[in-house]
N, C-alpha and C positions, 0 to 999 in steps of 0.2 A: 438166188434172186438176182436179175441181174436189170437194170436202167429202172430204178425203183427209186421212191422217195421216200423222207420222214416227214411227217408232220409237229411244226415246232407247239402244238397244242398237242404232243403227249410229253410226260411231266421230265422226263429224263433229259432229251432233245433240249428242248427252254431250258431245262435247268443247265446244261451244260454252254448254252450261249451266254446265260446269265453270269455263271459264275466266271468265266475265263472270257468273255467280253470277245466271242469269238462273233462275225457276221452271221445274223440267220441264214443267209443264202447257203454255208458251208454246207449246213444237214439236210439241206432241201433235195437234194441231189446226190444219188450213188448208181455208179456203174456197176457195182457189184455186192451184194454180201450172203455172206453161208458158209457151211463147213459144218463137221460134224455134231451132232448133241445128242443127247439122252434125257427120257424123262424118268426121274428117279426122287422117290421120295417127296411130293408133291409141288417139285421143281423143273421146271425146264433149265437144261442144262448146254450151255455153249463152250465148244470146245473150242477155242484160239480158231474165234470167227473172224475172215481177213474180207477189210471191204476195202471199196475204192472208191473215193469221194470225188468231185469234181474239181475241188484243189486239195484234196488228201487223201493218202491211204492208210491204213492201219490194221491193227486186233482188236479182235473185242471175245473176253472169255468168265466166264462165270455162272450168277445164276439170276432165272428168275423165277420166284415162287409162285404159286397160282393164287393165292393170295394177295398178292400187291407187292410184296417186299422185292428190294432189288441187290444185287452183289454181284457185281461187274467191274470188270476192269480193263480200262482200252487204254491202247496206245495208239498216238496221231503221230504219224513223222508230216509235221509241219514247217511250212514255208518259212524263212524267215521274214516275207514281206507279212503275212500274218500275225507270226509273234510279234512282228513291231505293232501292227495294229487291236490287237487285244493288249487283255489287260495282264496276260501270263509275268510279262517283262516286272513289273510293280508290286504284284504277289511277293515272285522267291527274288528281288534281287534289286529294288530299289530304282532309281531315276541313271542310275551309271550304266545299268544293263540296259535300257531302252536305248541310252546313248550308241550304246554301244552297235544294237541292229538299228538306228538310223544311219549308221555312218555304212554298216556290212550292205545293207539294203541297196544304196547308192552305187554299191562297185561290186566285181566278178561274183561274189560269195551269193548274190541276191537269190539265186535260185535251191541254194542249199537248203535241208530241211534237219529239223531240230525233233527226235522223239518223244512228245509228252503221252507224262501215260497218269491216267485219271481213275478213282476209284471212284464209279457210282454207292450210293447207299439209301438206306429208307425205304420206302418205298412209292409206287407210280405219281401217286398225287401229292409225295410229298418228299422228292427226291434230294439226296445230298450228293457234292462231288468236291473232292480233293485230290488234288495234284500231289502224284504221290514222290515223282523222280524230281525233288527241285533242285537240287545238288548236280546230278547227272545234264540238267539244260542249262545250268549254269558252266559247268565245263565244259558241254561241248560249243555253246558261243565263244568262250574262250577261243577253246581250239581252232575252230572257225575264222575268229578273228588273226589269231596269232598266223595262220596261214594266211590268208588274206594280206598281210604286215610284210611276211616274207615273200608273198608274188612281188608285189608294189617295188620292192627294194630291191630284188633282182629284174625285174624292168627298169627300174631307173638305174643301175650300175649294167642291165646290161647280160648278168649272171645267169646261168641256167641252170648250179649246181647247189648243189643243197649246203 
């Protein structure tokens, strides 16, 4: 499918604006999404479906039953101007991590993006989502920032070498 939308009235979409405080606009809009599945066992089945958002891309791969139940698993490589404005920052890492993408947001890093990757579960009407890699976004804003640290200081001395 390609220049297609979601609608944040099905339960997955809202659920996942709700729980990571991400802008409804994000899901409203994709450039892209598909890739291979199988129906098998009274499941629709996604194979590492890659879409393209209109400020993100990602996977999305699992299942979903024809029944209602849902078992999915995406990953968003997201903006860091977004993680500053959800609420992911306060989840896995406190008021120091926000600090930390208000300051990256401000200078060169701003356009960098950060991979979350979320477990849908439940099912349609009554959908749950958990951030499964918090550890892994918490290191790579580090890493993020620490480079970030080391631009800034070889600009001000001037340096170009590592």
């Amino acid at each position: 499918v390609t220049d297609g939308g979601l609608s944040l009235d099905a339960g997955p979409a809202q659920a996942l604006v709700d729980a990571l405080g991400l802008p409804g606009t994000t899901l409203k809009q994709f450039k892209q999404l598909g890739g291979p599945f199988a129906i098998e066992e009274g499941q629709f089945q996604l194979n590492a479906w890659d879409f393209g958002g209109s400020q993100f891309d990602g996977t999305v791969e699992g299942a979903l039953g024809f029944e209602g139940r849902i078992d999915l698993e995406m990953t968003m490589d997201l903006p860091l101007s977004m993680l500053q404005n959800s609420t992911i920052a306060s989840r896995i890492g406190g008021g120091g991590l926000g600090d930390v993408l208000t300051k990256l947001v401000g200078g060169d890093a701003a356009d960098d993006t950060v991979p979350v990757t979320v477990r849908f579960g439940g099912t349609m009407g009554d959908p749950t989502v958990q951030v499964l890699n918090r550890e892994a976004i918490r290191e790579k804003i580090r890493s993020i920032a620490k480079e970030e640290g080391l631009n800034r200081l070889r600009d001000l001395f001037g340096g170009g070498g590592e």
